[in-house]
C-alpha positions as CSV (number, residue, x, y, z in Angstrom):
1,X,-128.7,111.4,10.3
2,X,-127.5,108.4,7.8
3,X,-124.1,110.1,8.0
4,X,-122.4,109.5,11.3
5,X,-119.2,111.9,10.7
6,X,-117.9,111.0,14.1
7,X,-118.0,107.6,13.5
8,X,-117.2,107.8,9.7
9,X,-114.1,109.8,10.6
10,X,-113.0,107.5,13.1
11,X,-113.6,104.2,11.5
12,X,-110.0,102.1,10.9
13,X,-109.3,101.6,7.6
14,X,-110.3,99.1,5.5
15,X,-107.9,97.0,2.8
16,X,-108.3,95.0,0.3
17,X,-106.1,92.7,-2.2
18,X,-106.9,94.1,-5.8
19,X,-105.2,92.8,-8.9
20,X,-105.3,93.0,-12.7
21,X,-104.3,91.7,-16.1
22,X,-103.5,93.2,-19.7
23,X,-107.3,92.8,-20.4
24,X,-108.8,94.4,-17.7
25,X,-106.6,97.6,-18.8
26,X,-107.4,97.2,-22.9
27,X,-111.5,96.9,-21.6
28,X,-111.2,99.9,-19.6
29,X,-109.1,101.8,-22.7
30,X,-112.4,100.3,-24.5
31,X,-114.6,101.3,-21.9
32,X,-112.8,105.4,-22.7
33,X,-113.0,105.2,-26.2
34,X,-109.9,104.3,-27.0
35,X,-109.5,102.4,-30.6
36,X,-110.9,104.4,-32.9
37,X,-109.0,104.3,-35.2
38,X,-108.7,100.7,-34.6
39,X,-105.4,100.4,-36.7
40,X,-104.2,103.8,-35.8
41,X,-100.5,103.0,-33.9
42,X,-101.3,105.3,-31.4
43,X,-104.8,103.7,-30.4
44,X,-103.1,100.2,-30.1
45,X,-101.0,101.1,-27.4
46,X,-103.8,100.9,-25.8
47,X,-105.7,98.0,-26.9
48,X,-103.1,95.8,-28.1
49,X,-101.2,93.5,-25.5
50,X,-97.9,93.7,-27.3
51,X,-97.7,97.4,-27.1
52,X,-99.9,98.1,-24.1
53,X,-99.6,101.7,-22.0
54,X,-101.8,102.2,-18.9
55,X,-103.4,105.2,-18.6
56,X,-103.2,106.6,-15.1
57,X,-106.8,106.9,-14.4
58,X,-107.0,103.0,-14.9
59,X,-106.3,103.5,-11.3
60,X,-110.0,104.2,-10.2
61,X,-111.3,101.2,-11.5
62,X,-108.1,99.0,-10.9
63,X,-108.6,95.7,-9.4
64,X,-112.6,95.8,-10.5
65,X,-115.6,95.9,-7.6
66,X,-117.5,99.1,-6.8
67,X,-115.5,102.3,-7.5
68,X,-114.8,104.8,-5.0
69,X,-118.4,107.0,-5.1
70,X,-120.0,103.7,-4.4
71,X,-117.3,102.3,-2.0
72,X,-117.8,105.0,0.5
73,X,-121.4,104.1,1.2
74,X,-120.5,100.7,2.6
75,X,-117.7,102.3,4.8
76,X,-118.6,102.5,8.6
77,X,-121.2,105.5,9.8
78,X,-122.5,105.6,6.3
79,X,-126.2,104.7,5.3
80,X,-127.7,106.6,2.4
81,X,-129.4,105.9,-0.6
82,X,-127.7,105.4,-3.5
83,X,-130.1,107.5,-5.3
84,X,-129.5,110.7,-3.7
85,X,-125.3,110.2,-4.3
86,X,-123.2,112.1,-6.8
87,X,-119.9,111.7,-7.5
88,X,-118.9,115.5,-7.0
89,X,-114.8,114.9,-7.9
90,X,-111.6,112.6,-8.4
91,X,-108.5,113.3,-7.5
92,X,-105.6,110.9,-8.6
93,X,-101.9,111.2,-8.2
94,X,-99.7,108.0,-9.3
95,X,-96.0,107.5,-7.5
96,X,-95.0,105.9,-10.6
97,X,-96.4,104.2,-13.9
98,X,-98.7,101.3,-13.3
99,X,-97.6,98.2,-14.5
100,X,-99.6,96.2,-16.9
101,X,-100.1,93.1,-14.7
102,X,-100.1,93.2,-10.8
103,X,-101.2,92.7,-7.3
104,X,-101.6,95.0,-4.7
105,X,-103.1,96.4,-1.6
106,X,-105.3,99.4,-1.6
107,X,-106.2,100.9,1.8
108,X,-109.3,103.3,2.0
109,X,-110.8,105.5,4.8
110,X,-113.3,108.7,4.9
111,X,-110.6,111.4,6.0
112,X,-113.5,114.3,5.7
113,X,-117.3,114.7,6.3
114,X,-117.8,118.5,4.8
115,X,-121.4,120.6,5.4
116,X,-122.7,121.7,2.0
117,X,-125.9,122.8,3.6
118,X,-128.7,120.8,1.1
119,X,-125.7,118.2,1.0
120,X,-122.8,116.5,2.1
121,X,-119.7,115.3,0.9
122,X,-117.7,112.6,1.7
123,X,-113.9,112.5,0.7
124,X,-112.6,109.2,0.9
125,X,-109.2,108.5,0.0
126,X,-107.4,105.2,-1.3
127,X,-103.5,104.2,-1.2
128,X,-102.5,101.4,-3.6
129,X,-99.3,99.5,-3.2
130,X,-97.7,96.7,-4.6
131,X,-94.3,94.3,-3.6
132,X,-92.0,97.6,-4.8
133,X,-94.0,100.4,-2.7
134,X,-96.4,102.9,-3.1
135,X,-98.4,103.0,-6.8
136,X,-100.9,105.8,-6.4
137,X,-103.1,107.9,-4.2
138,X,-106.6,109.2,-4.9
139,X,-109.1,110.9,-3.2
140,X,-113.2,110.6,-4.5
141,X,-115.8,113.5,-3.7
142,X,-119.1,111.9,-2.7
143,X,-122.1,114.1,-3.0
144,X,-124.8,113.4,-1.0
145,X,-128.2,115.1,-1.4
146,X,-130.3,116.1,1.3
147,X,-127.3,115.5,4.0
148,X,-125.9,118.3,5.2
149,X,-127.7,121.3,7.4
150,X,-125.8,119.8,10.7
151,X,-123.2,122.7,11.2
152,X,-120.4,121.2,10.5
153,X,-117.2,122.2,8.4
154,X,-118.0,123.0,4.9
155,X,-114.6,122.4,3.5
156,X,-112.8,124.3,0.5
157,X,-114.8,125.5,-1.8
158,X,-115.5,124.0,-5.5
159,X,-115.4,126.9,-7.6
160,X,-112.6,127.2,-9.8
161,X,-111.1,130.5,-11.5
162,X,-112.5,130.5,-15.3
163,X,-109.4,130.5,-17.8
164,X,-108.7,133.9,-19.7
165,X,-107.6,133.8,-23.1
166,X,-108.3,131.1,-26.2
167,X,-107.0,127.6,-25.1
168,X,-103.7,126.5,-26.7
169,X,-105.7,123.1,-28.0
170,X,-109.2,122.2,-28.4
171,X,-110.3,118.7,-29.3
172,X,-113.9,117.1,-29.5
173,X,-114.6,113.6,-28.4
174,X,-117.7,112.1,-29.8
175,X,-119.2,109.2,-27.3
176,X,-121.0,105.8,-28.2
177,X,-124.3,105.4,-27.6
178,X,-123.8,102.4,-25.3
179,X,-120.6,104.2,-23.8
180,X,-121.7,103.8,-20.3
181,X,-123.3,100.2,-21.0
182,X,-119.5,99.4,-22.3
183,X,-117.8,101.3,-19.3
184,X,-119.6,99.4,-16.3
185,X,-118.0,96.4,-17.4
186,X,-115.0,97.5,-15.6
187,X,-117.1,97.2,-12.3
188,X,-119.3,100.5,-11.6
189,X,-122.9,98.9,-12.2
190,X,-124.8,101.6,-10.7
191,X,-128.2,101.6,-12.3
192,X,-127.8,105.1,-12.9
193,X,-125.8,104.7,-15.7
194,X,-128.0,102.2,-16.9
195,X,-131.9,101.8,-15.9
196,X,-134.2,104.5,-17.0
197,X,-136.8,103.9,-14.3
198,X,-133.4,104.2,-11.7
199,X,-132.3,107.4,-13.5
200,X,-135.5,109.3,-13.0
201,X,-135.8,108.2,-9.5
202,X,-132.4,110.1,-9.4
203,X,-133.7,113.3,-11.1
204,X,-132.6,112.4,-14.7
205,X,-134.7,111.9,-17.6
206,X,-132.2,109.6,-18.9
207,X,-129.2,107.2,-17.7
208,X,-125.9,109.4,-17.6
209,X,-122.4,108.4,-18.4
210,X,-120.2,107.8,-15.4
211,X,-118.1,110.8,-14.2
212,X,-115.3,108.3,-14.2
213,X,-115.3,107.7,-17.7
214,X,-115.5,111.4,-18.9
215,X,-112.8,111.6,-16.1
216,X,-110.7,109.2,-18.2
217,X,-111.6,110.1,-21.7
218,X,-110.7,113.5,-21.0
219,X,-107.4,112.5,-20.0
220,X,-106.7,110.6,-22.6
221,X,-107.5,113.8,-24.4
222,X,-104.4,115.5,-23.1
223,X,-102.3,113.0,-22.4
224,X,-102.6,112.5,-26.8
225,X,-102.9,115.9,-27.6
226,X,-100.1,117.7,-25.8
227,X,-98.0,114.9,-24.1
228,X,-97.2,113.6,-27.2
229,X,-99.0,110.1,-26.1
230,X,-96.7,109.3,-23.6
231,X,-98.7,107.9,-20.1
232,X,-95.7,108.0,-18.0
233,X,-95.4,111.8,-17.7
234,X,-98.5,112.3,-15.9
235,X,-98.0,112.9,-12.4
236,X,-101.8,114.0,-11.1
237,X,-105.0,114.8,-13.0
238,X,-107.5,116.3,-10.6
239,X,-111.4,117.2,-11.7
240,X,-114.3,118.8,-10.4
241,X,-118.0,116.6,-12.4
242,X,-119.7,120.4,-12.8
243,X,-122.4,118.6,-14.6
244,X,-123.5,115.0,-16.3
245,X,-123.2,113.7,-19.4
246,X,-125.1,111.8,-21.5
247,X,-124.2,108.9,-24.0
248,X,-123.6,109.7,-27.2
249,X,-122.8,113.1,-27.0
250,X,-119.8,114.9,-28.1
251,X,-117.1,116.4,-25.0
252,X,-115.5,119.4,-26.1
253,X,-112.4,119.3,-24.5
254,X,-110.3,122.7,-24.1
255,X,-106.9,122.5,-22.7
256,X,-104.3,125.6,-21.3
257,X,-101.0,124.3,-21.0
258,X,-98.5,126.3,-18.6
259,X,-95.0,125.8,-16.8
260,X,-95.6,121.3,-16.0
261,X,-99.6,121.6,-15.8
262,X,-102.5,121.4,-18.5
263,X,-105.1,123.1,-17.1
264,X,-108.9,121.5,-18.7
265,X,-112.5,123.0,-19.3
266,X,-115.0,120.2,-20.5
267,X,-118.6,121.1,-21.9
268,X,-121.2,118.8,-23.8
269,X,-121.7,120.5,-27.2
270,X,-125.1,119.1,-27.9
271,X,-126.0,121.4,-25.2
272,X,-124.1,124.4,-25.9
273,X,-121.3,123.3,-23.8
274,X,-122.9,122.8,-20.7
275,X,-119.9,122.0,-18.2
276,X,-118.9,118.8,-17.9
277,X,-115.5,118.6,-15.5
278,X,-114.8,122.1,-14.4
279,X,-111.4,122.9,-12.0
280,X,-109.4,120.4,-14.2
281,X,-106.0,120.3,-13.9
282,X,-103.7,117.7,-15.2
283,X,-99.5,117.7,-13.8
284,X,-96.8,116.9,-15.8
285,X,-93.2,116.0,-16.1
């Protein structure tokens, strides 16, 4: 099978020396929707260098190259079409806020091969570090159609608890139409997001939006809504992709904020809020 899990699971880890500048962060802020209003205070901390926040989840795209769905196909015991790949989740947990400018190492290795039956799903995890320790950890889900059947371990499951009760905040994010063309600047040019012809090869009628920028925009979300825009309290924001979407439509973004958590429901309301991120849950300080 394309998926060796022995060998996969075995491989040494590869690093690699990533490193970015104040406008690699305000393009990826761009790339989320950030600056709208463009003159709004609280939008230029993230587009203007004098002022500049970084937003956790700049982490997944940090240093530029292919994110971590795509990233996992190169590693060793790992030959699969990049058509049949989904990026099933992101996990992220920063050590500290990132710093606007830097250069670090991130490390990466496939720590689990999990059975889905019709699929697999790679979990490959990367460490980042820089001159004064550890900067964040995060793990990527890598869906992969047509993989699994072998008998191995099918991992936890993805299913999440639905939330009870009326959300404390709800917020709708309306996307651009080139969203995704904007977003693969910061280094994710899979066609998917992108080429029609590549998009129905992939079983969509259309290009989708990358899971990493709802991911990010969502975050944003809650980070501005209930953490009164301040980056450095986030400690973790982890996210199940229950679904695509599609440039141009509008997130509705529902948020349950409890005891140092906001847990987060996301649906597309153009399509009577088909799930977007399901199993959401951001942690806070």
């Amino acid at each position: 099978m394309p998926v060796d899990t022995a060998r996969a699971l075995a491989a040494a880890p590869r690093t690699t020396e990533i490193s970015w500048t104040p406008e690699d962060i305000q393009l990826y802020h761009l790339g989320i929707g950030a600056g709208v209003p463009a003159t709004d205070p609280r939008e230029l901390r993230y587009t203007l260098e004098s002022r500049l926040h970084v937003l956790p989840s700049f982490a997944t795209v940090a240093g530029g190259g292919p994110p971590g769905v795509i990233a996992a196909l190169s590693m060793p015991g790992v030959d699969v079409d990049l058509a049949s790949v989904l990026h099933g989740g992101q996990s992220l947990r920063v050590h500290r806020p990132l710093p606007v400018r830097a250069t670090a190492t991130r490390t990466d290795r496939i720590t689990a091969v999990h059975d889905k039956g019709k699929a697999a799903v790679l979990v490959l995890r990367s460490d980042a570090a820089d001159a004064d320790g550890p900067l964040w950890t995060a793990e990527a889900q890598v869906y992969v159609r047509g993989e699994g059947g072998w008998g191995g371990d099918r991992g936890p499951s993805a299913a999440a608890p639905e939330e009870r009760g009326a959300p404390d905040r709800t917020v709708e994010r309306p996307l651009r139409e080139d969203q995704a063309l904007l977003y693969r600047l910061t280094g994710d040019l899979n066609p998917l997001h992108a080429d029609p012809e590549f998009a129905r090869r992939a079983g969509f009628d259309r290009p989708v939006l990358h899971g990493l920028c709802t991911y990010g925009t969502t975050l944003k979300a809650v980070v501005d809504t209930l953490l009164d825009g301040d980056v450095t309290r986030v400690r973790s924001w982890t996210a199940r992709f229950a679904g695509v979407t599609y440039p141009g439509e509008t997130l509705r973004i529902r948020m349950w904020r409890g005891d140092g958590a906001v847990r987060v429901a996301v649906g597309a309301v153009e399509r009577g809020d088909a799930p977007v991120l399901a199993g959401a849950t951001a942690e806070f300080t």
